[in-house]
Structures are given as structure tokens and as C-alpha cells.
VOPAGU-2260 file (C-alpha; in pm, 1 decimal, decimal comma):
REM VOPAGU-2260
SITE   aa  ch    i         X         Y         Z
SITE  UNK   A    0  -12666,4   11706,8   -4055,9
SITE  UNK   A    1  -12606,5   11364,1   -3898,7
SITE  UNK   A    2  -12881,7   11152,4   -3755,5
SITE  UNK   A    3  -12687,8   11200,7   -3375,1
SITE  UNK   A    4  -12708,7   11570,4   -3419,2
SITE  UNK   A    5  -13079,9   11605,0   -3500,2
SITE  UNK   A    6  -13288,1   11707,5   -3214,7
SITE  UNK   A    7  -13592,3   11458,8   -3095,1
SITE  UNK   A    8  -13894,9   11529,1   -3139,9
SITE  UNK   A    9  -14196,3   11611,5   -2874,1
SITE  UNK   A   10  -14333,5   11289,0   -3004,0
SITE  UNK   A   11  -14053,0   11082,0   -3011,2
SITE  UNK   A   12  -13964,0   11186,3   -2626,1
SITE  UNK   A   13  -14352,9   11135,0   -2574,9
SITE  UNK   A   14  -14353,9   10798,4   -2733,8
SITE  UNK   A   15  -13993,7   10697,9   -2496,8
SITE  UNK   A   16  -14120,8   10846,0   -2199,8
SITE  UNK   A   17  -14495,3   10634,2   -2200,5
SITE  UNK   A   18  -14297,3   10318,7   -2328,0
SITE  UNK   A   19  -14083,8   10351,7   -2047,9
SITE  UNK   A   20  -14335,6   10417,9   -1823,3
SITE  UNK   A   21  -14579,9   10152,7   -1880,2
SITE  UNK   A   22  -14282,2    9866,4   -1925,5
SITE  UNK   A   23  -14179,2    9971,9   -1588,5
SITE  UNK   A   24  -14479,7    9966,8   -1426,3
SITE  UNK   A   25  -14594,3    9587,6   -1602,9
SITE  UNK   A   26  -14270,3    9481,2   -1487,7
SITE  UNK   A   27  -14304,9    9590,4   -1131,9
SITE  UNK   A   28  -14703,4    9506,3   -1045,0
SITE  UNK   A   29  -14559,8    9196,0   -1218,8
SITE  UNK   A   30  -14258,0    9065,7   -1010,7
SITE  UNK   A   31  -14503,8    9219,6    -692,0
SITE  UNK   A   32  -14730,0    9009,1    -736,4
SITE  UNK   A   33  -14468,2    8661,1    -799,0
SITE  UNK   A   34  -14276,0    8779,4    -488,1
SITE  UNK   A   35  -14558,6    8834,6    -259,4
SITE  UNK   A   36  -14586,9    8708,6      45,2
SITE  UNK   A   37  -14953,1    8697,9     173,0
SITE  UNK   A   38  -14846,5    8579,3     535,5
SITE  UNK   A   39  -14673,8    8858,5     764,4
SITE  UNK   A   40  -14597,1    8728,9    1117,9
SITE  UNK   A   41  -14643,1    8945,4    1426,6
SITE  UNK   A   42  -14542,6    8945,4    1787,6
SITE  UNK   A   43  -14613,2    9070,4    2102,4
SITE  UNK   A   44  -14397,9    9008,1    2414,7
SITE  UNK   A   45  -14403,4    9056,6    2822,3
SITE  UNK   A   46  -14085,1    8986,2    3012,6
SITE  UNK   A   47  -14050,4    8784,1    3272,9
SITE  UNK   A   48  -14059,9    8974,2    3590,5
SITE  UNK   A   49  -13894,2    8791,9    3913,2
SITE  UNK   A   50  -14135,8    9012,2    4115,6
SITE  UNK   A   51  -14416,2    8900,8    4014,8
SITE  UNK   A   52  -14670,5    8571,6    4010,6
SITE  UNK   A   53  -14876,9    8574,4    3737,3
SITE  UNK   A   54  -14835,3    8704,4    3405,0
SITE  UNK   A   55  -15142,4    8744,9    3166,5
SITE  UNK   A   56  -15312,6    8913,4    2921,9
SITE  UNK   A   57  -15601,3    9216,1    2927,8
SITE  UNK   A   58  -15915,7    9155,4    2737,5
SITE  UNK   A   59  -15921,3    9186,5    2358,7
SITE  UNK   A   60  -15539,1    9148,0    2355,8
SITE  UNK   A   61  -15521,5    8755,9    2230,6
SITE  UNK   A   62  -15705,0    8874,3    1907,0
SITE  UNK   A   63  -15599,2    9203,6    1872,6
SITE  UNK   A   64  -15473,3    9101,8    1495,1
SITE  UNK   A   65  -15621,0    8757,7    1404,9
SITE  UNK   A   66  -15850,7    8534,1    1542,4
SITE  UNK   A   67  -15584,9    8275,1    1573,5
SITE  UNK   A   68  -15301,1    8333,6    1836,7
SITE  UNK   A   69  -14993,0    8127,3    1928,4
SITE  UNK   A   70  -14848,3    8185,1    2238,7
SITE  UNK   A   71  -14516,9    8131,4    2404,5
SITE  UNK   A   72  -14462,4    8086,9    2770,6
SITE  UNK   A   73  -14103,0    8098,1    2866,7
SITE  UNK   A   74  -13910,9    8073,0    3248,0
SITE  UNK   A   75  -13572,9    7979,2    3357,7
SITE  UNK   A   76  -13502,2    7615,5    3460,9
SITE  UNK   A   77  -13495,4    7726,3    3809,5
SITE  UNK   A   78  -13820,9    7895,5    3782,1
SITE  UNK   A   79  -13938,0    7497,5    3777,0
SITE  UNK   A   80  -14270,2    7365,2    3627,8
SITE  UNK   A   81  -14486,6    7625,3    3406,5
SITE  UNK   A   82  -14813,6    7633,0    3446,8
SITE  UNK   A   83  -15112,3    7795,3    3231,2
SITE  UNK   A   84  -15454,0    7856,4    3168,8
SITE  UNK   A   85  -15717,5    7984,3    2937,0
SITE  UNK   A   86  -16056,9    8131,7    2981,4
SITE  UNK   A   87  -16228,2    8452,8    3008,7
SITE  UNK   A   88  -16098,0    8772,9    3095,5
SITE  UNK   A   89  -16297,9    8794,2    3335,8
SITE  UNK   A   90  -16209,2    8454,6    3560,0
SITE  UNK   A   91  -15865,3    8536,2    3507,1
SITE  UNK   A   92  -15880,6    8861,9    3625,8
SITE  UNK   A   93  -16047,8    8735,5    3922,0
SITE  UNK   A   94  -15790,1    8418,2    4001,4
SITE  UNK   A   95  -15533,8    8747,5    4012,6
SITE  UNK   A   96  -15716,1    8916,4    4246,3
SITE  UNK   A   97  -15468,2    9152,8    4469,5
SITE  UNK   A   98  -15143,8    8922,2    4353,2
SITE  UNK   A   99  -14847,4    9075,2    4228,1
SITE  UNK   A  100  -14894,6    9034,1    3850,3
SITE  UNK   A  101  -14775,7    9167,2    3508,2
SITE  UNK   A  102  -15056,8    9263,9    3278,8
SITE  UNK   A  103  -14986,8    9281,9    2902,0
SITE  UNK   A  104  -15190,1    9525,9    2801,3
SITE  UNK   A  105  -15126,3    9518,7    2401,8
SITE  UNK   A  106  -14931,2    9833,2    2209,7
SITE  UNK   A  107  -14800,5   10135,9    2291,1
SITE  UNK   A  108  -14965,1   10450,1    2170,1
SITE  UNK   A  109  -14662,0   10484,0    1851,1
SITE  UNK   A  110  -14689,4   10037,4    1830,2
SITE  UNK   A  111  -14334,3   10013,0    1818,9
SITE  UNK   A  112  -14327,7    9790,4    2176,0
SITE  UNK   A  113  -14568,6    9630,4    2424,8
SITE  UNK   A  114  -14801,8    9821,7    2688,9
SITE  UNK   A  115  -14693,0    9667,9    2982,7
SITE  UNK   A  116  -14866,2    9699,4    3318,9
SITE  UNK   A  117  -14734,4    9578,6    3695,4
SITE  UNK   A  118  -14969,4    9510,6    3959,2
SITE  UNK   A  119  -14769,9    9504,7    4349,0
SITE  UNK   A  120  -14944,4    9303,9    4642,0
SITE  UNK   A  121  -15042,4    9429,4    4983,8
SITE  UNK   A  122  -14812,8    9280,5    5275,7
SITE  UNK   A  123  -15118,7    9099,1    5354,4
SITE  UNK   A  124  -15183,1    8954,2    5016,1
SITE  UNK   A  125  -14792,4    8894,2    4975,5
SITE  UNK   A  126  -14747,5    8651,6    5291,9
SITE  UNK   A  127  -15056,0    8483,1    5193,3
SITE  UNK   A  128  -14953,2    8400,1    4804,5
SITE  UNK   A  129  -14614,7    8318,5    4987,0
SITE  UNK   A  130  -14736,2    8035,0    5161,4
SITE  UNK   A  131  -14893,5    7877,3    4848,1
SITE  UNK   A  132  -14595,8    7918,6    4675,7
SITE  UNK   A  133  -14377,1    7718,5    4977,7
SITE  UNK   A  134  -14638,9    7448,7    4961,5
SITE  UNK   A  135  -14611,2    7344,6    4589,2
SITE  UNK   A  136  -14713,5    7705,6    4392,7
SITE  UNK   A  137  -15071,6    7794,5    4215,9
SITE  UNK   A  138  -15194,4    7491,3    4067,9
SITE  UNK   A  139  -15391,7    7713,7    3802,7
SITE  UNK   A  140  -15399,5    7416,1    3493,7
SITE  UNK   A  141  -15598,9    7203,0    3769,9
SITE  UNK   A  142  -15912,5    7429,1    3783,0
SITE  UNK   A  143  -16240,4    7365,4    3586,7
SITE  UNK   A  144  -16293,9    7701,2    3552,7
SITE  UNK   A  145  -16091,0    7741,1    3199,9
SITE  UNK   A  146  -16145,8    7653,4    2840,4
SITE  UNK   A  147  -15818,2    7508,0    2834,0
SITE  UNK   A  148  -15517,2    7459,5    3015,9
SITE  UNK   A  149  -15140,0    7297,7    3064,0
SITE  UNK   A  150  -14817,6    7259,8    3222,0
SITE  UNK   A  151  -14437,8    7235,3    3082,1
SITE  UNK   A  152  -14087,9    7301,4    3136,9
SITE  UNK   A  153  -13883,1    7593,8    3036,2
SITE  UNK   A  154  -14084,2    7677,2    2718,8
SITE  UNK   A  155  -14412,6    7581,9    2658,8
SITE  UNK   A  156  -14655,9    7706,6    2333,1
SITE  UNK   A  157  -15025,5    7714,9    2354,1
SITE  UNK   A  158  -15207,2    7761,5    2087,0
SITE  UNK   A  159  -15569,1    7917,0    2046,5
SITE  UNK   A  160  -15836,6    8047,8    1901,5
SITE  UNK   A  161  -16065,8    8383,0    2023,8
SITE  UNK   A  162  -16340,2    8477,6    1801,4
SITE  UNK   A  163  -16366,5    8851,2    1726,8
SITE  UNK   A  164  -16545,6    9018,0    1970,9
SITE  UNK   A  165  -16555,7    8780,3    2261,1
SITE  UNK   A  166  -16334,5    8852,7    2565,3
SITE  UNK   A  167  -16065,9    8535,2    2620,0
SITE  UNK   A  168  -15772,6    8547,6    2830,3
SITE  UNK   A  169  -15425,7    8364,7    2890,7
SITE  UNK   A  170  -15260,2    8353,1    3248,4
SITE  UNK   A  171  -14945,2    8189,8    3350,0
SITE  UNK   A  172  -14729,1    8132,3    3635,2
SITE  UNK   A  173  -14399,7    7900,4    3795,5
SITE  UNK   A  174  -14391,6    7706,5    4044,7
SITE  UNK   A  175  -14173,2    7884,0    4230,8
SITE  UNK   A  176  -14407,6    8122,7    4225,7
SITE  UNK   A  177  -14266,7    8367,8    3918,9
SITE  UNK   A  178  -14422,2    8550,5    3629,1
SITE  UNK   A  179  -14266,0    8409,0    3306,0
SITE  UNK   A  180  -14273,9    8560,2    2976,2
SITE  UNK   A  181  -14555,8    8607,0    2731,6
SITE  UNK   A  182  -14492,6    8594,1    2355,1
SITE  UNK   A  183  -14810,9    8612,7    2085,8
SITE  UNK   A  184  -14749,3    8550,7    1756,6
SITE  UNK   A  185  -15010,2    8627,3    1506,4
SITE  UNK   A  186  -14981,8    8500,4    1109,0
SITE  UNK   A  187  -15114,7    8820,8     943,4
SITE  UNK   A  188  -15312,2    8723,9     622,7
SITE  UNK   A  189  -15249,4    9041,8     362,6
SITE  UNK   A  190  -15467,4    9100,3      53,2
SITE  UNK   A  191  -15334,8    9135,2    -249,0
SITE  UNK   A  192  -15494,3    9392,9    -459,6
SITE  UNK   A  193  -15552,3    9239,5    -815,9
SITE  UNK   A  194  -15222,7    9368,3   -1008,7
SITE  UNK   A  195  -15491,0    9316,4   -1365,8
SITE  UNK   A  196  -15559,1    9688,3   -1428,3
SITE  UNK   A  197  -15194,1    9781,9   -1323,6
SITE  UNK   A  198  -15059,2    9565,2   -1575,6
SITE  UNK   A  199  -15314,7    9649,7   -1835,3
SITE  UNK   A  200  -15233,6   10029,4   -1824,3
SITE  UNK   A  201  -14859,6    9938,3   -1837,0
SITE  UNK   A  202  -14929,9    9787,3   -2125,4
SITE  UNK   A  203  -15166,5   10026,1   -2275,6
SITE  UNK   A  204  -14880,6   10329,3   -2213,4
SITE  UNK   A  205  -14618,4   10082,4   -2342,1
SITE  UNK   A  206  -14813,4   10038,6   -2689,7
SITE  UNK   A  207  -14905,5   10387,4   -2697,6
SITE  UNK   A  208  -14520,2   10486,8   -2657,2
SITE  UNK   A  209  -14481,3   10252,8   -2944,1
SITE  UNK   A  210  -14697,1   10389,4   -3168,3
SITE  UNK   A  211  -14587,7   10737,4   -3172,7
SITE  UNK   A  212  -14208,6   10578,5   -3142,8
SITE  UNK   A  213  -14340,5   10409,0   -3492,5
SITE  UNK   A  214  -14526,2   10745,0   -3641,2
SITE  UNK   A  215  -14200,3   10953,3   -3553,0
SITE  UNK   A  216  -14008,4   10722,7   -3749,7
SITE  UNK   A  217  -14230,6   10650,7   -4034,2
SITE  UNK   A  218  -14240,0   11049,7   -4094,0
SITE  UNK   A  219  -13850,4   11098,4   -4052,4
SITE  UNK   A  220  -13789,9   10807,9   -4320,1
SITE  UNK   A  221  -14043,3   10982,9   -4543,9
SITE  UNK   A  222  -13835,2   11289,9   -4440,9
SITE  UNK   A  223  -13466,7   11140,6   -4488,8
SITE  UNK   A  224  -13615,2   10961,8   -4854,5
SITE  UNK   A  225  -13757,6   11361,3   -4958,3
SITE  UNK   A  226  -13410,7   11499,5   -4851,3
SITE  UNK   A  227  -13227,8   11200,4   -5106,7
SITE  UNK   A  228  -13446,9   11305,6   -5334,8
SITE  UNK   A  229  -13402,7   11665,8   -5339,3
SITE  UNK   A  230  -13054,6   11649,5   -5337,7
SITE  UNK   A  231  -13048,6   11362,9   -5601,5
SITE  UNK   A  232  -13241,0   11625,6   -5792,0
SITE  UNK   A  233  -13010,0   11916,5   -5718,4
SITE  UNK   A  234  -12684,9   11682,6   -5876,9
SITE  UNK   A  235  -12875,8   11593,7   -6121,3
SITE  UNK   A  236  -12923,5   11990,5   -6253,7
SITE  UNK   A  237  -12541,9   12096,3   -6130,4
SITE  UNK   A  238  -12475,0   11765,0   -6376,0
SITE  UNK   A  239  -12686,0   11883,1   -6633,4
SITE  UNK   A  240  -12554,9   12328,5   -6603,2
SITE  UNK   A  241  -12184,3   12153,1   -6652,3
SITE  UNK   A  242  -12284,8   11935,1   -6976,1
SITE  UNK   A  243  -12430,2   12202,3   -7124,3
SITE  UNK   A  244  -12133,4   12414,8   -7134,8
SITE  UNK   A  245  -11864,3   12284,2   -7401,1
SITE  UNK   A  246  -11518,0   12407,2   -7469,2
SITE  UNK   A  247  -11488,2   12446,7   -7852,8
SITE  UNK   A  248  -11120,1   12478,7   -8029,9
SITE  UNK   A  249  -11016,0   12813,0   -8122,4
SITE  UNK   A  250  -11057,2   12855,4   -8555,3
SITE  UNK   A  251  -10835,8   13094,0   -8705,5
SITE  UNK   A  252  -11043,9   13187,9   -8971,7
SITE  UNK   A  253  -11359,6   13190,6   -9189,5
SITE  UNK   A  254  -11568,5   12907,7   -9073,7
SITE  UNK   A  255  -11893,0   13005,7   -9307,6
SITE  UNK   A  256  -11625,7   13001,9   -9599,3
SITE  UNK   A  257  -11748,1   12752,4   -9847,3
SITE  UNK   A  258  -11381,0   12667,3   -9887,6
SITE  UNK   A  259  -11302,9   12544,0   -9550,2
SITE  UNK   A  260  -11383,9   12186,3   -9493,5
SITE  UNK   A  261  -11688,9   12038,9   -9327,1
SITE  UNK   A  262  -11509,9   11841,5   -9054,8
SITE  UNK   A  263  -11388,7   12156,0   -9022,4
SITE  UNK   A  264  -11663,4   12376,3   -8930,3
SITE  UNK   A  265  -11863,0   12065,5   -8762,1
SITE  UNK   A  266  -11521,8   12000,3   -8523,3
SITE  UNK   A  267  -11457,1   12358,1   -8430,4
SITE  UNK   A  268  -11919,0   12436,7   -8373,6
SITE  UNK   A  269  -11972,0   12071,2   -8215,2
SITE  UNK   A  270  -12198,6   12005,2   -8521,3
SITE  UNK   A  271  -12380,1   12299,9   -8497,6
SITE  UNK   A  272  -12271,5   12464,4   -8797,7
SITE  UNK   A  273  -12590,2   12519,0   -9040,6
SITE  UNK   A  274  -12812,5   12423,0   -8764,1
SITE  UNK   A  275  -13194,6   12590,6   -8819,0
SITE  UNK   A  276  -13206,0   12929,1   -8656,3
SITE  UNK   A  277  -13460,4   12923,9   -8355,4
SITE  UNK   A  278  -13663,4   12634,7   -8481,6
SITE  UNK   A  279  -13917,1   12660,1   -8223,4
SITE  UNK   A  280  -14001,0   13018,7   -8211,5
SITE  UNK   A  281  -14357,6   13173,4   -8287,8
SITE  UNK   A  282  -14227,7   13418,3   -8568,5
SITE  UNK   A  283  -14003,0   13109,9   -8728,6
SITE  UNK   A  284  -14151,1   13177,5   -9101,9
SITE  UNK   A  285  -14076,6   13565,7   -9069,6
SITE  UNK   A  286  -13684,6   13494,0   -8937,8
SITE  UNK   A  287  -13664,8   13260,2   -9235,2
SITE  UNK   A  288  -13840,1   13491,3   -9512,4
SITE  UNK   A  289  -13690,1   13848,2   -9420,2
SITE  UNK   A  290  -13524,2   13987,1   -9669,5
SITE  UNK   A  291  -13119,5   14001,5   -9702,7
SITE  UNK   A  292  -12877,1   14224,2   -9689,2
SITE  UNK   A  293  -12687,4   14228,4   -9996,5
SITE  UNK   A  294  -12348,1   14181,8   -9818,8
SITE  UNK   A  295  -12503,5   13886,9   -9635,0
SITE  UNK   A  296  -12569,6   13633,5   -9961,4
SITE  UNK   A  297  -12356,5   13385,8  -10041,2
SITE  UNK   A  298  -12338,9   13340,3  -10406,1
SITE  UNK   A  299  -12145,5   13034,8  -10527,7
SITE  UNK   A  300  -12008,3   13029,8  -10877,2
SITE  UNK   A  301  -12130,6   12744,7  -11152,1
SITE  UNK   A  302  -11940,7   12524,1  -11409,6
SITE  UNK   A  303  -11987,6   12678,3  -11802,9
SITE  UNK   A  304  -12191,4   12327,5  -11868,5
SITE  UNK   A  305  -12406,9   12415,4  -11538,2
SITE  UNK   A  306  -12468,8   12754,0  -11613,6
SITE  UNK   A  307  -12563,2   12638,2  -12011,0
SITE  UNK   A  308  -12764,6   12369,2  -11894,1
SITE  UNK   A  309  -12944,9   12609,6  -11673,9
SITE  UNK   A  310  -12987,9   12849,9  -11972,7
SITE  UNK   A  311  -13140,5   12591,2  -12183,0
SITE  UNK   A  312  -13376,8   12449,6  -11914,9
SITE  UNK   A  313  -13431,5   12845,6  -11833,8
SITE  UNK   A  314  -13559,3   12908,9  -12219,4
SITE  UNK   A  315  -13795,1   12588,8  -12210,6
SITE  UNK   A  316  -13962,3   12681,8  -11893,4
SITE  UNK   A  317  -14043,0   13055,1  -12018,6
SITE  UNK   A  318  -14153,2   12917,1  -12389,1
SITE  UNK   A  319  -14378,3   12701,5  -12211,6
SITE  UNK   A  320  -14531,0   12982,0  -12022,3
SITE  UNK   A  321  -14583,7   13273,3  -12291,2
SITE  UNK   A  322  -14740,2   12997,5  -12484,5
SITE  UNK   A  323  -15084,7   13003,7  -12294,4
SITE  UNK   A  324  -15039,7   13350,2  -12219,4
SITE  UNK   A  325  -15002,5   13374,8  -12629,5
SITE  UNK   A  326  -15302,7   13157,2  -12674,8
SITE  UNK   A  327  -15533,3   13365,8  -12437,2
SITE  UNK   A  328  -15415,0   13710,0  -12609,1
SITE  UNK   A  329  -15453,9   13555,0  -12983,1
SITE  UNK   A  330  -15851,9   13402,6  -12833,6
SITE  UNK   A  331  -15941,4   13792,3  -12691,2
SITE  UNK   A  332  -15832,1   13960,6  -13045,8
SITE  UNK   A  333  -16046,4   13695,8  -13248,2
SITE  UNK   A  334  -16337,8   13830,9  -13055,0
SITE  UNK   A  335  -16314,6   14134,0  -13067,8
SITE  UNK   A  336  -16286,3   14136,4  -13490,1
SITE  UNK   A  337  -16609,4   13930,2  -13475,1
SITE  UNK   A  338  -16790,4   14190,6  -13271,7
SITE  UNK   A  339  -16691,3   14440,9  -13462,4
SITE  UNK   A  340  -16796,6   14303,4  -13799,4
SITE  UNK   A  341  -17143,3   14301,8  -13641,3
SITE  UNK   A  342  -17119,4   14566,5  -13591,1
């Protein structure tokens, strides 16, 4: 089977899942923390509003996110001269009094735009503040009442600074006698949690992936090397079963006949002919010594000066053993005479 056809293992999709996982999540906590921005800006706005005088803020709304506040005052050239103040809520709230006014008072309920509230004069109050306006408007930045204080044209940005907990307010007006519009800008400072242990365990599931990525491997090598092996081992006995098998030529005729030559009978029994019968086997000497049938001896015939030399050397050996058998019977008869004539 091929390796793109073998099926992974639990481990191996184990050890590619946590590698995956843990690069991934180094990588992200990693770039989060290069690209982050620790400064988010934030604004709050009140529209001008024609009908009104002043504009200004409710208590706690100048710090409502930071200590630190910037604010915008904006009105239309004809809306002539702005002019602002700041102080507590409390004085401002007072310089309104019963004036038409536009009262930011922070967020809606779902924060997605400004809590707005308008504030409509009695006839009485109305011809009054009508009067300042004709002679010259509020001159609110004048007073001594205030913390601080300006005046500008079309656009003017008044930075400041309100403690938590302390009530501080901004009010604003034209001199024509309009409310302009109120824009605070806060520069939110976020924390950045410590990205450390989120890049650690990335890490940590990244070299754990690795190692069983490594132990899969290691085991299907040892695997893949046993398979070579085996197989190696198989050819080498299919090798072997086909050497052992030999195709001999066909003899027509006696091959154990002591005429036929001995290329022969070595040619046509791959030099097995006269090889030891069973040299190996436990009863070896009785194969050997057993008796044969008459029909199975081979008797091959001698020369006349073999055969007489054989009858010569025959004679000599048998003289040369009656002779102590000759002496012994000759030694026994001598003794028994003697005892006899002692007798």
C-alpha cells in the first residue's frame, strides 16, 4: 500500500491538530499585541439648536469616560462671537435659570447616540433674555464665578480637566443669542492584558503537536524498515525454494553401471552420484552396516596377476595366524604329558 493511501493515525491527527492550534494562537496574541492600539477616541455631541441660548452639559457628563475632556464649541458665522465658560454644575445650572437651553445629558439607554434634553422659556423669561441679547448677548466668559472661561469665532476647543467624582460643568452660548454645538472627545486609555501566558501555551501545544508528529513518525519508519525486512526475507526464501530445484538431463540408461563414465553419472546427478546416504541421521551406522541383498552387490571382476597377488598375500596372512594359534595348542599338549607323568 502506498504512503498516500495509509490512513493517519489518532496521534498523528492529535499531534497536527495541537501544532496547529498553538502556532495559531502564538501568531495571533502575537501580531495583537504589535498592532495594538492602547488609545481609543470617543465622542459625544449636542446640536446646535436655533431655539435655544445656552447649551451645556449635566453633572458628571465632562468625565463620564476620562478625567481629561476636550471639547468643541461650534456656531455658524452669523451666529457671531462664541462665548464659554467652566465651573460647577451647580453655577451653571443656576446662570440658566428659566432660559431656553439644551442640556446634554450624556448616553442613551442602548449608547449608540447622545441623551439630549431641551429646556423652553416662559414668555416672561423669553422677552427678558431678548433684551440682553439686542444689547450685545450674555457676556458669560466675563464672570468670576468660573474656573475657566473664553471666547472665539466659529469653532472654538476648550480643553479640561474634571477629577472623578467632582461635579464640573461647560456652558456656551452666541452672541446672537444661540445655542451652538457641543462636541467631547475623550482619549480612551485600554489595557492590554499581558499576551505572556497566551503565547506560552501556543507554544507549549505547538511542541506538544510536534512531539507526537515526531513519535508517529519514528514508529512508522521502524514500521516501513520491519515491512523491507520481511519482505527482503520472504525473496530471499522464494530465491532460495527456486535454487533448490534443478533440472537434470534425461540418461538413457544404467547410471550405477561401472561402465558408464564418471562425467557421466556426475553431469546427468549434478555431482551427486555416490554421495553418503543420509549423513546426518541418528541411525547412520545401522543404514551403513545392514546387510545386502544379494541382487544388490556389485562385484567387479580382477586381473589374473590381481587375483594371484591376492592369493599369495591371502596364504601369508593365514600362515601368520595358525602359527600362534599352533604355538598355543603345541604349549597346552606339553602340559598335559607332564601332568600326567606325575601322575
Amino acid at each position: 500500500m502506498e504512503k498516500s493511501q495509509r490512513k493517519w493515525s489518532a496521534r498523528r491527527i492529535t499531534g497536527v491538530l495541537l501544532a496547529a492550534a498553538g502556532v495559531a494562537l502564538a501568531v495571533v496574541t502575537a501580531k495583537h499585541a504589535a498592532t495594538f492600539d492602547p488609545e481609543e477616541i470617543i465622542t459625544l455631541s449636542a446640536p446646535a439648536q436655533q431655539q435655544a441660548i445656552f447649551s451645556y452639559t449635566a453633572p458628571g457628563v465632562l468625565n463620564l469616560i476620562e478625567d481629561k475632556a476636550e471639547v468643541t464649541i461650534a456656531a455658524s458665522p452669523a451666529a457671531g462671537e462664541i462665548r464659554w465658560a467652566f465651573g460647577s454644575s451647580a453655577d451653571v445650572q443656576s446662570y440658566v435659570g428659566e432660559s431656553a437651553a439644551r442640556a446634554l445629558l450624556g448616553y442613551t439607554q442602548d449608547g449608540q447616540g447622545a441623551d439630549i434634553k431641551d429646556q423652553a422659556a416662559s414668555d416672561e423669561v423669553a422677552e427678558a433674555d431678548a433684551k440682553v441679547i439686542e444689547a450685545g448677548g450674555f457676556a458669560l466668559h466675563e464672570g468670576d464665578m468660573w474656573s475657566n472661561s473664553g471666547a472665539g469665532e466659529a469653532k472654538v476647543v476648550a480643553r479640561l480637566e474634571v477629577p472623578s467624582g467632582v461635579d464640573r460643568s461647560i456652558i456656551a452660548t452666541t452672541e446672537k443669542g444661540t445655542a451652538p454645538q457641543l462636541t467631547i472627545t475623550w482619549v480612551h486609555t485600554k489595557e492590554l492584558t499581558s499576551p505572556a501566558p497566551f503565547v506560552v501555551i501556543g507554544v507549549l501545544l505547538a511542541l506538544i503537536g510536534a512531539v507526537l508528529l515526531l513519535t508517529d513518525w519514528r514508529d512508522a519508519m521502524r514500521k516501513h524498515a520491519w515491512e523491507v525486512r520481511a519482505e527482503r526475507r520472504r525473496a530471499e526464501k522464494l530465491a532460495a525454494a527456486g535454487a533448490q530445484t534443478t533440472t537434470l538431463p534425461v540418461f538413457k540408461g544404467d547410471l550405477a553401471d561401472p561402465e558408464t563414465d564418471r562425467s557421466l553419472q556426475s553431469a546427468h546427478t549434478a555431482g551427486a552420484f555416490g554421495a553418503a546416504v543420509l549423513p546426518g541421521a541418528p541411525n547412520m551406522a545401522t543404514i551403513r552396516q545392514r546387510p545386502l541383498a544379494q541382487e544388490d552387490r556389485i562385484i567387479i571382476a580382477a586381473e589374473a596377476s590381481d587375483r594371484a597377488e591376492d592369493s599369495s598375500d591371502l596364504a601369508t596372512i593365514r600362515a601368520a595366524a595358525e602359527q600362534p594359534q599352533e604355538a598355543e595348542n603345541k604349549a597346552e599338549f606339553d602340559a598335559s604329558e607332564k601332568g600326567a607323568a606325575n601322575a
